[in-house]
N, C-alpha and C positions, 0 to 999 in steps of 0.2 A: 238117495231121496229122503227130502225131509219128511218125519211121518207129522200127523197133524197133532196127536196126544202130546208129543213133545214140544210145539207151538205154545197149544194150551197152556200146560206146565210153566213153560216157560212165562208165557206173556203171565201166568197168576202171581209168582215169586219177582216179577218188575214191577206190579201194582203192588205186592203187598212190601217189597224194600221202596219203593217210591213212596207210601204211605206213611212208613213207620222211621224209616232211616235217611235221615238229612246229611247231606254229601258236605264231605270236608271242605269243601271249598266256603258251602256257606256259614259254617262252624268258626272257621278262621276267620270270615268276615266279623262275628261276633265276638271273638276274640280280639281281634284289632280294635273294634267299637269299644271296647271296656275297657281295654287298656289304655285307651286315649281320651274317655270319656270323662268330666270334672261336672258336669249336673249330676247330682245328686241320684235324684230319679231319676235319670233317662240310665245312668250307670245301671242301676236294682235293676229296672225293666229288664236291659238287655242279660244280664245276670238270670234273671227268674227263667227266659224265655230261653237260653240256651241249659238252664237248667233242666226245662220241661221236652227241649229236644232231644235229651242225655235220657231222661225214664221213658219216653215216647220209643228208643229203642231199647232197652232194658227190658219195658211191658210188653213190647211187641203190639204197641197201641197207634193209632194216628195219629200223628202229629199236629192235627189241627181239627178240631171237631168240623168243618167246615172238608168232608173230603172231594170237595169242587166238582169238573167234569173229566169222564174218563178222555183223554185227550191222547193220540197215541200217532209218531211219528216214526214209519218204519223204511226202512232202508235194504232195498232188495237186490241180491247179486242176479246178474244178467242170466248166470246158466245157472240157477240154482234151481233145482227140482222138488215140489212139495206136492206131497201126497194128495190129489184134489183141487190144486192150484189155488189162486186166488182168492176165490170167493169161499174154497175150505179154511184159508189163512182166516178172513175175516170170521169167519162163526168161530173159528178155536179161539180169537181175542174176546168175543161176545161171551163164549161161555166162559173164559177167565174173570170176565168183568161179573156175571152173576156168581161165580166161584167164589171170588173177594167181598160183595155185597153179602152172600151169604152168613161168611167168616168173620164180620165185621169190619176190616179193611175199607168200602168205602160204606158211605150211608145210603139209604135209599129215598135219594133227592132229586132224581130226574123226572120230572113230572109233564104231562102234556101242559102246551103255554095256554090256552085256551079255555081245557075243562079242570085242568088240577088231576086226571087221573093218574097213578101212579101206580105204573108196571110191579115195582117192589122189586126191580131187577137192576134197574139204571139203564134196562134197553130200552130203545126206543127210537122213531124216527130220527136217520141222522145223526143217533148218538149211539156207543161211539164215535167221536170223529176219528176218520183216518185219515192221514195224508202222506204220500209216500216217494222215494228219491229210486231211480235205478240207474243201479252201478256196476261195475265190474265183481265178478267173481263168485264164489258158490252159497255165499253166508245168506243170514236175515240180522237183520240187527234193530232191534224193538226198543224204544226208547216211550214211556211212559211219563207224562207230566198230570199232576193235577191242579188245573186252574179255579179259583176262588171264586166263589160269588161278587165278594166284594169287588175284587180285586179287576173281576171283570164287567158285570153288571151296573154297579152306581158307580159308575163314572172316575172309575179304572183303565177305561179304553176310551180313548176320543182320538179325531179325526180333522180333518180343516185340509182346504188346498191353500197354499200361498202360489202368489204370483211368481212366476218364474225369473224376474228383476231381482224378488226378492232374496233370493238365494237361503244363504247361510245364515244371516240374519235373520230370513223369516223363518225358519225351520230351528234355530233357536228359543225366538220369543215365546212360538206355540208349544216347544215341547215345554219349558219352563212355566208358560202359564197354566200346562193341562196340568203339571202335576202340582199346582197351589190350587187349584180349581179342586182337583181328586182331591186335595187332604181336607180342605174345607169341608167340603161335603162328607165329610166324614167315610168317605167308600174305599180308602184303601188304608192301609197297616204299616206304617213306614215305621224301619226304614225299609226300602222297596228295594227290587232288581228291576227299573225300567227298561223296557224295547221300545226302540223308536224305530222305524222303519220307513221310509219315505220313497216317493216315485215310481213308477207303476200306474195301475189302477188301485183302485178305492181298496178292492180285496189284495191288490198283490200288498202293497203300502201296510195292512193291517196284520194280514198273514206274517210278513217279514218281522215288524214292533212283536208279533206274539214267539215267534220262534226266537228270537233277540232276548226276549226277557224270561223266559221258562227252558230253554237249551242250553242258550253260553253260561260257562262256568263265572264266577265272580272270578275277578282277575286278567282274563283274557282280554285281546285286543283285537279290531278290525286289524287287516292287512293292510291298508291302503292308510299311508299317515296322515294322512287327512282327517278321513273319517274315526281315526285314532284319537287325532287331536279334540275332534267335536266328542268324542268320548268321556275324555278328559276335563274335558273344557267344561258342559253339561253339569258329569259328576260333580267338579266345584263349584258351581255356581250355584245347585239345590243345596249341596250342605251347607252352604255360606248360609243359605236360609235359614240353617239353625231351628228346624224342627221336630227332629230329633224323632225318638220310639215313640209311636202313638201320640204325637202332639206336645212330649212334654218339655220340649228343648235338648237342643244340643247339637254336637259335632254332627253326629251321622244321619243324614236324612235319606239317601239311598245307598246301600252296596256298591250299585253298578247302574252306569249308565250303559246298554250295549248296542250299536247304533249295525243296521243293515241298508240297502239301498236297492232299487233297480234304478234301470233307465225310464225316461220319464219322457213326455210328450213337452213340445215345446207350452204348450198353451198354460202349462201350472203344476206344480209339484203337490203332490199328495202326499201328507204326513201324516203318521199315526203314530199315538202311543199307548205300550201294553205294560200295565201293572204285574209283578207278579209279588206274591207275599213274601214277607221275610223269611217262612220258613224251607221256602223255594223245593218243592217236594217233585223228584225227577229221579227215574235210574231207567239205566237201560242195560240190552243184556245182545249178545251175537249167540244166536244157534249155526253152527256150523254143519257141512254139506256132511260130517258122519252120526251129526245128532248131539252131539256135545254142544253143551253151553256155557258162555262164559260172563257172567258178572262185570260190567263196564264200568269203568270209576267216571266215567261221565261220555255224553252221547258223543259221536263222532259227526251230527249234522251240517258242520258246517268244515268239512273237510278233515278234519284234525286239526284245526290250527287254534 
């Protein structure tokens, strides 16, 4: 049985490497940007920024003043036994989340939408969000992201149905226009790790773009070569836009484009797309059925693959 202390533990040491420690994957993104990079400035930018990722873990500091919402996607095995069940898992993540608040780790930015009050904790109605998968076998496996203000709020995240005629086509156009729309408006931080998600409902279509763009590793691919291809396809077509780190030109406008899907009703396809920052701030960790834990070099949400 998992005891729930160990939960806690656990879920604290995923917020606080999620906060402070940027996964090689998005590292190497940066690397690749600089080495290919011939603007001037957008080369420094991406320089400065991967240099302030390197002290971020050194200082064992956050990586982005901005430490967004606690967002937590966990993955439960079928027989797996925990000390109090469910709703004990839930408070052991609530008190990791005031744990890390305390510690610095995140800020204390969760406020009610309405009066401005502020727990000074980051709990609060509906926050944490949880969302969770159940699978085979005895583990937990806790995967922590934190999403940006920016990056979700001013118009980070947009939405639209196209026609069902329209296909591929139209589920191109909009994802390509929401993210010239995002940088305009000044709401997101490129270059970006875009989620597009599409089909479903309003929520599934949205949910899918947010897990697409704060879960998959930069580098990975859909399985279906299809939506491979619209991957690829995407990717080239925003950098061609040549807008490079925070507006100032160049090669790299996003990392990744990383595209999801449901099935969809005939009547219209529902598209979303989910911003996520460049510094892409994610770890997750498996507590195993004898209380040991293990450090994940990246989530396993979307199969292994």
């Amino acid at each position: 049985m998992i005891k729930i202390n160990t939960i806690e533990e656990a879920a604290f040491q995923t917020i606080r490497r999620g906060s402070t420690v940027i996964q090689e994957d998005v590292r190497n993104a940066f690397r690749e940007a600089i080495e290919k990079e011939t603007n001037g400035a957008s080369r420094l930018g991406l320089q400065n920024t991967l240099k302030s990722i390197e002290l971020a873990e050194k200082e064992d500091k956050p990586a982005c003043p901005d430490t967004g919402w606690p967002i937590f996607y966990i993955k439960v095995g079928n027989e797996v036994e925990i000390n109090g069940g469910m709703m004990a898992l839930e408070e052991a993540v609530r008190n990791a989340v005031r744990r890390a608040t305390r510690c610095g780790y995140l800020r204390k930015i969760m406020k009610h939408p309405l009066t401005g009050y502020d727990p000074g904790d980051n709990i609060g109605m509906n926050i944490p969000d949880f969302t969770y998968k159940f699978v085979p076998g005895r583990s937990i496996e806790i995967s922590y992201v934190a999403k940006g203000g920016g990056s979700e709020c001013f118009g980070g995240t947009r939405q639209r149905v196209v026609a069902f005629a329209d296909g591929l086509a139209g589920i191109e156009k909009f994802v390509i226009d929401s993210f010239v729309e995002s940088t305009r408006a000044g709401a997101i931080c490129p270059p970006n790790i875009l989620g597009v998600g599409f089909g479903g409902t309003a929520n599934v279509a949205a949910n899918l773009a947010k897990e697409a763009a704060t879960l998959r590793q930069i580098g990975s691919h859909h399985p279906e070569p299809a939506i491979r291809k619209m991957e690829e396809d995407l990717t080239k077509a925003i950098n061609d836009l040549s807008v490079g780190i925070m507006g100032t030109g160049g090669k790299t406008s996003v990392f990744a484009v990383n595209v999801e899907y449901a099935y969809t009703h005939i009547a219209g396809i529902v598209v979303a797309t989910s911003s996520n920052c460049m510094v892409a701030r994610r770890a997750s960790s498996r507590i195993n059925a004898d209380g040991s834990v293990e450090s994940l070099s990246c989530a396993d949400w979307f199969g292994g693959r």
